[in-house]
C-alpha atoms as a printed R data frame, in Angstrom:
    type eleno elety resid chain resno       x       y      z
1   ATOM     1    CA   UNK     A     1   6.879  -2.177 35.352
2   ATOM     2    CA   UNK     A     2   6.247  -2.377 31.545
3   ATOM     3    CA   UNK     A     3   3.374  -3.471 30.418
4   ATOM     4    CA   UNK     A     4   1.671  -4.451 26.661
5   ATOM     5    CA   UNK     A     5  -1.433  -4.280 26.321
6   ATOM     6    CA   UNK     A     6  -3.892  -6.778 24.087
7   ATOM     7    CA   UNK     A     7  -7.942  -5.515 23.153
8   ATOM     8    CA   UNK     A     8  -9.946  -8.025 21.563
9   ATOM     9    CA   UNK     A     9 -13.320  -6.193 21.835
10  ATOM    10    CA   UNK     A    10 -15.479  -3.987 20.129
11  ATOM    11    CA   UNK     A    11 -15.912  -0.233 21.575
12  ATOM    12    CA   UNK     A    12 -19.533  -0.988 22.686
13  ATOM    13    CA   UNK     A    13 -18.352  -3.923 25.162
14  ATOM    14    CA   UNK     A    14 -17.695  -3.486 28.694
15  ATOM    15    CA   UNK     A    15 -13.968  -5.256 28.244
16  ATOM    16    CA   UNK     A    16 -13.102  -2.020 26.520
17  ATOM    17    CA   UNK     A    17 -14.100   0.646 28.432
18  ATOM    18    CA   UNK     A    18 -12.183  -1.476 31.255
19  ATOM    19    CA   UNK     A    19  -8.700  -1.824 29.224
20  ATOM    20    CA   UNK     A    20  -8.656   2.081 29.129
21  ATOM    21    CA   UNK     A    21  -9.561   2.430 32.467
22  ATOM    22    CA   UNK     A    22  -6.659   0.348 33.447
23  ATOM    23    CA   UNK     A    23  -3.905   1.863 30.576
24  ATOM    24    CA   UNK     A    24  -4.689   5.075 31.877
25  ATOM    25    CA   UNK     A    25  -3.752   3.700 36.238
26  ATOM    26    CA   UNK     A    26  -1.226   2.429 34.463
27  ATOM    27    CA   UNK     A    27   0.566   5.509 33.623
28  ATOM    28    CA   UNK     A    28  -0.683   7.421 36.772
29  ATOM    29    CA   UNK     A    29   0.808   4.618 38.815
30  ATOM    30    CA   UNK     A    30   4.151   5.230 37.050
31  ATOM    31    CA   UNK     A    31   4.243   2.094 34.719
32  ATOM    32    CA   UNK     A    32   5.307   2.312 30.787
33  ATOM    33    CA   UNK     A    33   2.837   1.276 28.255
34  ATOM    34    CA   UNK     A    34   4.866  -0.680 25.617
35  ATOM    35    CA   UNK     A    35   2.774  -1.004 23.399
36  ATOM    36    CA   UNK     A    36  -1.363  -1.473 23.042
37  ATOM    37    CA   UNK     A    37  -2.346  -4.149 20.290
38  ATOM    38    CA   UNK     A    38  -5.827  -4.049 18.726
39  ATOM    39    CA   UNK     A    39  -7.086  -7.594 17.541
40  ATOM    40    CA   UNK     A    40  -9.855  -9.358 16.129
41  ATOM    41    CA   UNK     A    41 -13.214  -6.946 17.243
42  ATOM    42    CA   UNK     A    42 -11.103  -4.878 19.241
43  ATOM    43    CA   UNK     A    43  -9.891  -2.494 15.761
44  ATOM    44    CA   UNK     A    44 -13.175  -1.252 15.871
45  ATOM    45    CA   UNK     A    45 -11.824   0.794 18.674
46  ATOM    46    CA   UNK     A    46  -9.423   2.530 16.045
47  ATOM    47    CA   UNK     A    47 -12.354   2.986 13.316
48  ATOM    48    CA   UNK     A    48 -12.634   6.751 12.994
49  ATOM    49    CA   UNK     A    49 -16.026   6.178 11.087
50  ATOM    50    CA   UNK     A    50 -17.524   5.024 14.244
51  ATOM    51    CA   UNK     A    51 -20.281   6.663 15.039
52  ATOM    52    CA   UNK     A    52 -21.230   6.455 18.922
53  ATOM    53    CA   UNK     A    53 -24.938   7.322 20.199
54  ATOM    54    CA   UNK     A    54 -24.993  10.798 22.566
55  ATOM    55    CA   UNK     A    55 -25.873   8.509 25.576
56  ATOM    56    CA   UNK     A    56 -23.215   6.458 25.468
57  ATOM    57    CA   UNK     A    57 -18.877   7.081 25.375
58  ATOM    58    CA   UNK     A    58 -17.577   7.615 22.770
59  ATOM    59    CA   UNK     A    59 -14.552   4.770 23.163
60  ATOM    60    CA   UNK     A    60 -12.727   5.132 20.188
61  ATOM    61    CA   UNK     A    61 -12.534   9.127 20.255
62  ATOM    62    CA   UNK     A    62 -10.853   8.558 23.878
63  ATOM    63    CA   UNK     A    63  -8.611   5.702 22.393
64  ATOM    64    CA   UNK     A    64  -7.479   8.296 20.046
65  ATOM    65    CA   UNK     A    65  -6.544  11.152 22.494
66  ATOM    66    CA   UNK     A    66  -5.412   8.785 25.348
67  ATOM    67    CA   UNK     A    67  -2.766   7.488 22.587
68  ATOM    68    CA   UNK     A    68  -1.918  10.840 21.453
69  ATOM    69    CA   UNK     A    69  -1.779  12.508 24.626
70  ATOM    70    CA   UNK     A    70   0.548   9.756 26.138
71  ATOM    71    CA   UNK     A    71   2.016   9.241 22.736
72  ATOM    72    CA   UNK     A    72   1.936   5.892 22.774
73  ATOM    73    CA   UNK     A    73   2.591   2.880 20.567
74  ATOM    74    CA   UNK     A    74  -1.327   1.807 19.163
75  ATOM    75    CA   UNK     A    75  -0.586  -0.873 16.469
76  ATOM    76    CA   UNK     A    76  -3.779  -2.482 14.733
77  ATOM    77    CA   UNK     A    77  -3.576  -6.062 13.455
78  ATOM    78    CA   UNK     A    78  -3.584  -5.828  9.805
79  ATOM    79    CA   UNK     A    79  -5.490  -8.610  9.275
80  ATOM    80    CA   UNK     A    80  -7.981  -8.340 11.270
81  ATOM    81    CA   UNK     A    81  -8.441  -4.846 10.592
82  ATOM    82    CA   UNK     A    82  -8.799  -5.606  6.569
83  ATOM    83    CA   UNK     A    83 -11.451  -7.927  7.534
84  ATOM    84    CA   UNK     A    84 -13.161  -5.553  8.960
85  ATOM    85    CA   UNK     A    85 -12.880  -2.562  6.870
86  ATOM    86    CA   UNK     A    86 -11.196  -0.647  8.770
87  ATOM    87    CA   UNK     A    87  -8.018   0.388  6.344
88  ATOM    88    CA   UNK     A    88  -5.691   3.323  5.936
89  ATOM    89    CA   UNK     A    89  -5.368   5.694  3.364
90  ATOM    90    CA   UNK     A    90  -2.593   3.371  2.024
91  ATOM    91    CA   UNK     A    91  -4.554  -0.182  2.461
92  ATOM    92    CA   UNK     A    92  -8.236   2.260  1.091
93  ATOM    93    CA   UNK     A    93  -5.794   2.792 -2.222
94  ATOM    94    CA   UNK     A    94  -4.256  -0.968 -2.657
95  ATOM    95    CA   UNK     A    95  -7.719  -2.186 -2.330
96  ATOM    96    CA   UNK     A    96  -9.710   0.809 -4.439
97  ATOM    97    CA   UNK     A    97 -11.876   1.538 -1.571
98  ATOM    98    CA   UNK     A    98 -13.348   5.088 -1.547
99  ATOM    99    CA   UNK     A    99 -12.633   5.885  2.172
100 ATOM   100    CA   UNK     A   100  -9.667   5.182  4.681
101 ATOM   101    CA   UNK     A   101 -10.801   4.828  8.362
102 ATOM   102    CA   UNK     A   102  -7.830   4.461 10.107
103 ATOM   103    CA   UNK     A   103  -6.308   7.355 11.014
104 ATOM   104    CA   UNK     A   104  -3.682   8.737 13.474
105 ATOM   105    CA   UNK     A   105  -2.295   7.666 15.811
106 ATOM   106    CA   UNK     A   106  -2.806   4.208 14.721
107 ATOM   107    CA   UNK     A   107  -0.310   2.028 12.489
108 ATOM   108    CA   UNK     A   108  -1.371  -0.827 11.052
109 ATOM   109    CA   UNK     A   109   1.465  -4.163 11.226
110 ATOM   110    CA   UNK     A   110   1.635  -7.322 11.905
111 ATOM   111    CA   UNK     A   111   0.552  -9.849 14.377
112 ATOM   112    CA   UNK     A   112   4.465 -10.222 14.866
113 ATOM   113    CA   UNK     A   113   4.132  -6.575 16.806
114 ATOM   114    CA   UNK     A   114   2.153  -8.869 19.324
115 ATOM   115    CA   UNK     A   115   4.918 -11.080 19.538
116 ATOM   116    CA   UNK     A   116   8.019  -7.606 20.249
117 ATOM   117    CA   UNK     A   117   5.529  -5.983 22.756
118 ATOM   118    CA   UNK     A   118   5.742  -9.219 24.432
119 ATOM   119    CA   UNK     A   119   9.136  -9.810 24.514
120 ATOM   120    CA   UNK     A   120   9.792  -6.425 25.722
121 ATOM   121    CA   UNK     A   121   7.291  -6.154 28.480
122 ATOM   122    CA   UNK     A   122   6.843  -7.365 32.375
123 ATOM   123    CA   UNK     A   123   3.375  -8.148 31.487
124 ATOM   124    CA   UNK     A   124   0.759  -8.873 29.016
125 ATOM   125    CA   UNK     A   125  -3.016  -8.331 29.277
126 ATOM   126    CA   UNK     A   126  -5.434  -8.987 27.127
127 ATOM   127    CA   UNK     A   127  -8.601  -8.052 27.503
128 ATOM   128    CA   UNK     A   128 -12.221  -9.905 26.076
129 ATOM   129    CA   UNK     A   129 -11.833 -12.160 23.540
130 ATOM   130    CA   UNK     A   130 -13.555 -15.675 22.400
């Protein structure tokens, strides 16, 4: 079954840690992974400036090698991620910011992304959220 994949959380909240959990029995189950959006709080997951304390799991750092092990599609709203500050080294340049954030695997786009993943998928899950 194909499945896309929606985080609207911040790394620090349990819905997060709980979306990987369930991407990764996803692929040991033998499903595809279409694509994982990041929206609203959930780019914070795809900061690499995040900074997590020893004590606690370090959420985006596994976000990061999860994708790249599995290469899979991680797409980060644009929008939301601007809002946030979390840019590229393109989107750091357009807006004369001194620092990108984003970095690989992630590709920023669209909320229309959203919109394929859905079309092309089983199943979508979202996870936290207002």
């Amino acid at each position: 079954m194909k499945f896309a994949l929606c985080l609207f959380s911040a790394p620090h909240a349990p819905s997060s840690r709980r979306a990987l959990l369930f991407a990764q029995a996803l692929l040991a189950g033998g499903h595809e992974i279409v694509r994982l959006f990041f929206y609203q709080d959930g780019v914070h997951n795809t900061c690499g400036s995040v900074v997590t304390p020893q004590d606690e799991q370090d959420l985006p750092q596994q976000w990061r090698a999860f994708i790249s092990e599995h290469q899979l599609d991680g797409v980060v709203c644009i929008a939301a991620a601007l809002r946030r500050g979390v840019l590229n080294a393109e989107e750091a340049a357009r807006y004369q910011r001194s620092a990108a954030s984003l970095l690989a695997p992630w590709e920023l786009s669209g909320l229309g992304q959203l919109h394929d993943a859905a079309q092309a998928a089983d199943r979508v899950i979202c996870f936290g959220g207002p």
